[in-house]
C-alpha positions as CSV (number, residue, x, y, z in Angstrom):
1,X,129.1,125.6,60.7
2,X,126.2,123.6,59.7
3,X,127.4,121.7,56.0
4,X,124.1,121.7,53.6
5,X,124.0,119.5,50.9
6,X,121.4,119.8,48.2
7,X,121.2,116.3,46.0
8,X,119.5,115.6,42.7
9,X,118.7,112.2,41.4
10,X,117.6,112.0,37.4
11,X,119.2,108.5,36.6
12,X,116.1,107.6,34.9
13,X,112.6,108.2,35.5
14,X,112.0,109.9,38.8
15,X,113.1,113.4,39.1
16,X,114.4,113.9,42.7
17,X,115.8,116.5,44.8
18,X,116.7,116.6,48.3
19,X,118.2,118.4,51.3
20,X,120.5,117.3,54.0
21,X,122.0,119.2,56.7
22,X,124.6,117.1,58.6
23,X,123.8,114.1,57.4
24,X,120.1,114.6,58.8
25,X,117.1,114.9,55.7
26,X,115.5,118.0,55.8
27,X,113.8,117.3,52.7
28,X,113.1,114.3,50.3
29,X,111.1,114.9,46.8
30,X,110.2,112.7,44.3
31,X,108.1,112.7,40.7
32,X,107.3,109.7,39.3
33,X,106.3,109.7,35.6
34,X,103.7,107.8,34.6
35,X,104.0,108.0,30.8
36,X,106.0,104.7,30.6
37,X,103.3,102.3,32.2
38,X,101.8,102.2,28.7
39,X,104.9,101.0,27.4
40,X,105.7,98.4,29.6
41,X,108.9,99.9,30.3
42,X,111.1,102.9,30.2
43,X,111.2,105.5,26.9
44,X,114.4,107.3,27.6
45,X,113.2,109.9,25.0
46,X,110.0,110.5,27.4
47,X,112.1,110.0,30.3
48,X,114.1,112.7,29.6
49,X,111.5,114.9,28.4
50,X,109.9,115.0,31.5
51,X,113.0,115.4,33.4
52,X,113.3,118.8,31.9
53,X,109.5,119.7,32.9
54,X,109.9,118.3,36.7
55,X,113.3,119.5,37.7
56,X,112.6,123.0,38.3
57,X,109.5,122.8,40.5
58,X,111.0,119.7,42.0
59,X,114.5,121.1,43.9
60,X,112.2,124.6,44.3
61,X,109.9,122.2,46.3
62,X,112.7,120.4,48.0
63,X,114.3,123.7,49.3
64,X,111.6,124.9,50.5
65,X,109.9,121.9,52.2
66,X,113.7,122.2,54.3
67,X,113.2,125.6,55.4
68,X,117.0,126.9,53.7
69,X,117.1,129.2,51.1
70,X,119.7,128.5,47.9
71,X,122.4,130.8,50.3
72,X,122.1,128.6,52.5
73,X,123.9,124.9,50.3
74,X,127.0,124.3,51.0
75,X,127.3,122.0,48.0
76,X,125.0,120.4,45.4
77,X,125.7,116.3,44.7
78,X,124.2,115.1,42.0
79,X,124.1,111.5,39.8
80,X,127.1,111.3,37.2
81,X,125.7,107.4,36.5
82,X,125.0,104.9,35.8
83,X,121.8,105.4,34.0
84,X,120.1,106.8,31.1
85,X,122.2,109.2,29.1
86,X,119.6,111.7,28.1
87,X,118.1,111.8,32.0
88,X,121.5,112.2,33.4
89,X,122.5,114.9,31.3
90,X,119.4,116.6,32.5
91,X,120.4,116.4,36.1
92,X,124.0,117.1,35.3
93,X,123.4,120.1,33.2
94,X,121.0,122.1,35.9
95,X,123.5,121.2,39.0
96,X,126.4,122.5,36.9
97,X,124.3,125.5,36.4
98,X,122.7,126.3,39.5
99,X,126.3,125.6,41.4
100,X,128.2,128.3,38.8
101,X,125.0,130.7,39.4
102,X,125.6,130.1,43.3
103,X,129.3,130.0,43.6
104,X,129.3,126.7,45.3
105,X,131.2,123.8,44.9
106,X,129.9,120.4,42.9
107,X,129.9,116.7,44.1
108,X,129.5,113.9,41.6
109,X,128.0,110.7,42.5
110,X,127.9,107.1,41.6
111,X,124.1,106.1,41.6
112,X,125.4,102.6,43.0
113,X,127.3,104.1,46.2
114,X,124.0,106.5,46.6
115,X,121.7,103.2,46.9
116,X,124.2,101.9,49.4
117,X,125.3,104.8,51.6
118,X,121.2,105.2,52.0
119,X,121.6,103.7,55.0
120,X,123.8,106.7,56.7
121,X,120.6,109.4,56.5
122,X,119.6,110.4,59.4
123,X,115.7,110.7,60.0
124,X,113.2,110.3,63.5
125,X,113.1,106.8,61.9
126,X,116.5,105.8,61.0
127,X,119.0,107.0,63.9
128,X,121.5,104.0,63.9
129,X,123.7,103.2,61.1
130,X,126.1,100.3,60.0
131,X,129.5,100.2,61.3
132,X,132.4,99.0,58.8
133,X,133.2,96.6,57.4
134,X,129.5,95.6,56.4
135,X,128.3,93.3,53.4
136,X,125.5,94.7,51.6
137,X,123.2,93.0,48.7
138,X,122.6,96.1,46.2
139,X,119.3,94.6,44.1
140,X,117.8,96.9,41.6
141,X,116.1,96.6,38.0
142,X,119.2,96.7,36.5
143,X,122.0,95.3,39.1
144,X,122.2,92.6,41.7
145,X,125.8,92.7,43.2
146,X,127.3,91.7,46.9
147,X,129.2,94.9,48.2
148,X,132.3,94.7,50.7
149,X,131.5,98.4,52.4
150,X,135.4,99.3,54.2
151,X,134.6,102.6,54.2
152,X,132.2,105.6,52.4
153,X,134.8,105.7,49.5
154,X,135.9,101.8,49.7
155,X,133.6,99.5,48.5
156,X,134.4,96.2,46.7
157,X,132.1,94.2,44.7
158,X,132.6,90.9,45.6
159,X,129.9,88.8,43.8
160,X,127.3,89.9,40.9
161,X,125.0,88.8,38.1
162,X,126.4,87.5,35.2
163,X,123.4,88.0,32.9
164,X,120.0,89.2,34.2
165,X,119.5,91.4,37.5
166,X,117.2,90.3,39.9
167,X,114.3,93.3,39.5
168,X,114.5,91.9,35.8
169,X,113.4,88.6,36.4
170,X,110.4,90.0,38.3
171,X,109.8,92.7,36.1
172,X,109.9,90.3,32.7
173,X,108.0,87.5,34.5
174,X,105.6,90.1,35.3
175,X,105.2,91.1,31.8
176,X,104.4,88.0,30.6
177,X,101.7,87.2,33.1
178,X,99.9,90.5,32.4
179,X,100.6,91.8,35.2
180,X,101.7,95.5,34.1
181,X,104.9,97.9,34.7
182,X,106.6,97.6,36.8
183,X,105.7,94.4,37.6
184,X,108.4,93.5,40.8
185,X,105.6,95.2,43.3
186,X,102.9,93.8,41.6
187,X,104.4,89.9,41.8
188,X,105.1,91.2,45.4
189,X,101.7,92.2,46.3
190,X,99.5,88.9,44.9
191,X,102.3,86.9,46.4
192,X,100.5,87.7,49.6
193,X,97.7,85.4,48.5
194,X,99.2,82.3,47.1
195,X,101.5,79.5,48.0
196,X,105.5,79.9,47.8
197,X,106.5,76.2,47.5
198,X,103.2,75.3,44.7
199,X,105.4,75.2,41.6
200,X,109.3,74.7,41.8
201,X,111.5,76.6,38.9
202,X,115.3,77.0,37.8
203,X,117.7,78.4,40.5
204,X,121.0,79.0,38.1
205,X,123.7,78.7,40.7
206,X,126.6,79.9,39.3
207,X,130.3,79.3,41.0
208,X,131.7,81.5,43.8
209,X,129.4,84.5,44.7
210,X,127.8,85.4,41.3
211,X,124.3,85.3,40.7
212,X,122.7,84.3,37.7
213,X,118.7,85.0,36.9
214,X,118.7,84.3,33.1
215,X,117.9,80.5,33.7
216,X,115.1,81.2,35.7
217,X,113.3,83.8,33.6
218,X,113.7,81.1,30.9
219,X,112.3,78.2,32.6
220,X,109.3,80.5,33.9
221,X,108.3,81.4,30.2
222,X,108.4,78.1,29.3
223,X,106.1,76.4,32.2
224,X,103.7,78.9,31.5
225,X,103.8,78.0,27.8
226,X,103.3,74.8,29.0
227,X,100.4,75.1,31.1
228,X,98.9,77.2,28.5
229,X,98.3,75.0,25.9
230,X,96.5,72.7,28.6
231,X,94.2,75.5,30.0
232,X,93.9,78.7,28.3
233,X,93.1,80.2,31.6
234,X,96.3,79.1,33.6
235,X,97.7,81.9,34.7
236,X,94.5,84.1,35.5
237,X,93.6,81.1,37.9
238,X,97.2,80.6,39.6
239,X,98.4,83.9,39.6
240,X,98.8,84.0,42.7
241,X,100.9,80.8,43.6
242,X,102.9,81.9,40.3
243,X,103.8,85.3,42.4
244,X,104.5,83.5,45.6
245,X,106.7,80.7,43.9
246,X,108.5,83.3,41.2
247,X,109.3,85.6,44.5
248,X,110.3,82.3,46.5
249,X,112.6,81.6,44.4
250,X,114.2,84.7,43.7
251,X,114.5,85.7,47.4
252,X,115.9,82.2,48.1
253,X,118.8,82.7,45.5
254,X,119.5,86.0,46.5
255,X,119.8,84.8,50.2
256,X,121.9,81.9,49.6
257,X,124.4,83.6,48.4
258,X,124.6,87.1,50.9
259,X,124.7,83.9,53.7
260,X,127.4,82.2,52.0
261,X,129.4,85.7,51.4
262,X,128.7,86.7,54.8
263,X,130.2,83.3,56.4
264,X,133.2,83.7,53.7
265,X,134.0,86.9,55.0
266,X,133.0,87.0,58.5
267,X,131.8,90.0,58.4
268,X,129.2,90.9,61.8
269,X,126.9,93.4,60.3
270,X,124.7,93.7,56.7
271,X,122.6,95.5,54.6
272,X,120.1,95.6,51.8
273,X,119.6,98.4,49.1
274,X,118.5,99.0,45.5
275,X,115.0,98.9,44.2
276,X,114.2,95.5,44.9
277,X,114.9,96.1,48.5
278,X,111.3,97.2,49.0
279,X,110.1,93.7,48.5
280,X,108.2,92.2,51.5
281,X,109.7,89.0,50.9
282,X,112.9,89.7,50.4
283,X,112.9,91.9,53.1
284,X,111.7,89.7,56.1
285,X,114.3,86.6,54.4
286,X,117.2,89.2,55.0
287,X,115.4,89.8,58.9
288,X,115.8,86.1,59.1
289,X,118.9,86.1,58.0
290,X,120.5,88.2,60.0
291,X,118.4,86.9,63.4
292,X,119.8,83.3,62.6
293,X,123.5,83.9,62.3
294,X,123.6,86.6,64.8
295,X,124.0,89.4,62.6
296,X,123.6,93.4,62.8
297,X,120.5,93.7,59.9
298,X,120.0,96.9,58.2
299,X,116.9,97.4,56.2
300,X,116.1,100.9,54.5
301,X,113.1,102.6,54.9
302,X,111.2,102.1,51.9
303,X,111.3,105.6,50.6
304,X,114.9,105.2,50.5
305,X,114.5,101.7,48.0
306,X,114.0,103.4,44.9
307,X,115.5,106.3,43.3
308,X,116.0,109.3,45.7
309,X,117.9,112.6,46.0
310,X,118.4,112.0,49.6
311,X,120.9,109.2,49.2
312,X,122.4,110.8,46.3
313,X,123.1,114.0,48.8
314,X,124.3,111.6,51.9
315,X,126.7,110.5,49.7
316,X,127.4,113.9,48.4
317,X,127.9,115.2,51.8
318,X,130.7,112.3,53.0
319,X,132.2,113.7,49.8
320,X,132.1,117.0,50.9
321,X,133.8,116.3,54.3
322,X,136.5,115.3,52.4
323,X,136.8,117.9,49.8
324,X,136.5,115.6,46.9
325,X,134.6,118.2,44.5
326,X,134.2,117.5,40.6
327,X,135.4,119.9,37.7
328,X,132.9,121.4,35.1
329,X,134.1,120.0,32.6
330,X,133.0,116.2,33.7
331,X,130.3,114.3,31.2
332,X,127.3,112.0,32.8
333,X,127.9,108.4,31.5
334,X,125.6,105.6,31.4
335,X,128.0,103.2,32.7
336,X,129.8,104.7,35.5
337,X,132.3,102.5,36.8
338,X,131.6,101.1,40.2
């Protein structure tokens, strides 16, 4: 009998459901909310808000774009954290609900795993998956960390950020150049146009496998101060080699050390997730990467990059093939263990 998993995502501000049956995606929906642009950033207040406005339409939309009807779920997986509080109780609260109202059991998942089992869904595009052990470099907004991935329920963080994540450093960069929220696909896109190697800033290298992205962010606000006393106009008329050399030199960091961890542990095969994994540049260095030394490269689709329902119910459903179902009485937290 066909196991159907039904997955919602509401870690902060995209409400998502999704639909897998057997590890293939029947159904992937996402709403973005556009009320934090003005901000330059995330209002969890909003954030939440609108999670209660989107939710109901959203998994309505999900199970029908998948042809099943709510008899049909064999489970419903949803994101316990990490996150924000308020958009995680959202999502908590109406899969508690609708799984009491349908008799079926209830997966929680860790938001982090969900990023890094994306690469086990099964679509026309994606048909081969990594074989264990793999390494895999989990970059998002809020976490950069190097992952040792045994197994669906073994994974060991082997190397993270000590201060600042990686899609922080573009985001803040971004910021200060005027460049808008969020501002990692923005550096990304006029990095296109200018030159990688034109201006040379910080690369904190910090011992062992940690990264560090604090130093860098520093020494970028301060060569734009810099330059701005001399010419006003600075950044409007090297944006672009300010993109290319800010995304240069955060892909380089970030490579140097997923080569170095992959060498360490001889491992034959890895991956990239999170967020920042839909970045051009960081994408085709990891291609690189992996070509050079020989290795099996896994790249996700970039619907899968940001926050999704489908990997949340991928991971949901290796769950559920191990009957590892969570109790009603379990709170969302904003910092979920890994």
């Amino acid at each position: 009998m066909s196991v159907i998993i039904l997955g919602i995502e509401s870690s902060c501000d995209d409400t998502s459901a999704a639909v897998i049956r057997d590890g293939h995606l029947l159904s992937n929906l996402i709403s973005t909310q556009q009320v934090h642009e003005e901000y330059g950033g995330v209002v969890p207040e909003l954030a939440s808000r609108a999670h209660q406005a989107n939710i109901v339409p959203v998994v309505d939309m999900a199970i029908k774009q998948a042809g099943i009807k709510l008899g049909d779920i064999s489970a419903i997986a949803f994101t316990r954290g990490p996150g924000l509080l308020g958009s995680l109780l959202v999502g908590t609260s109406f899969a508690k609900g609708l799984a009491i109202a349908q008799n079926i059991p209830l997966i929680e998942v860790n938001h982090l795993h969900g990023h890094i089992l994306s690469h086990f869904i099964l679509t026309s595009n994606q048909t081969q998956v990594p074989g264990f052990p793999f390494l895999c470099l989990l970059v998002s907004g809020g976490h950069t960390q190097l992952v040792l991935v045994n197994n669906f329920d073994d994974m060991q963080i082997i190397g993270k950020t000590i201060d600042d994540a990686a899609g922080e450093a573009f985001d803040k960069c971004a910021k200060v150049m005027g460049l808008g929220y969020p501002g990692g696909p923005e550096v990304d896109k006029l990095s296109a146009l200018g030159k990688p190697t034109a201006f040379r800033f910080a690369k904190p290298l910090p011992h062992g496998l940690d990264f560090s992205f604090s130093g860098l962010k520093t020494s970028f606000l301060y060569f734009l101060r810099d330059n701005l006393e001399k010419d006003p106009n600075f950044i409007e008329n090297r944006k672009y080699d300010l993109c290319a050399s800010l995304q240069h030199t955060i892909v380089t960091i970030l490579i140097d050390k997923l080569g170095t961890a992959a060498r360490k542990l001889g491992v034959k095969e890895i991956a990239l997730a999170g967020g920042v994994a839909a970045n051009s540049g960081l994408r085709d260095a990891v291609m690189r990467l992996g070509k050079k030394r020989g290795l099996r490269t896994f790249i996700p689709e970039l619907k899968f990059t940001t926050d999704n329902a489908a990997m949340i119910a991928i991971a949901g459903y290796y769950k559920f093939k191990k009957n590892e179902f969570a109790d009603h009485s379990l709170t969302p937290q904003a910092r979920l263990p890994f």
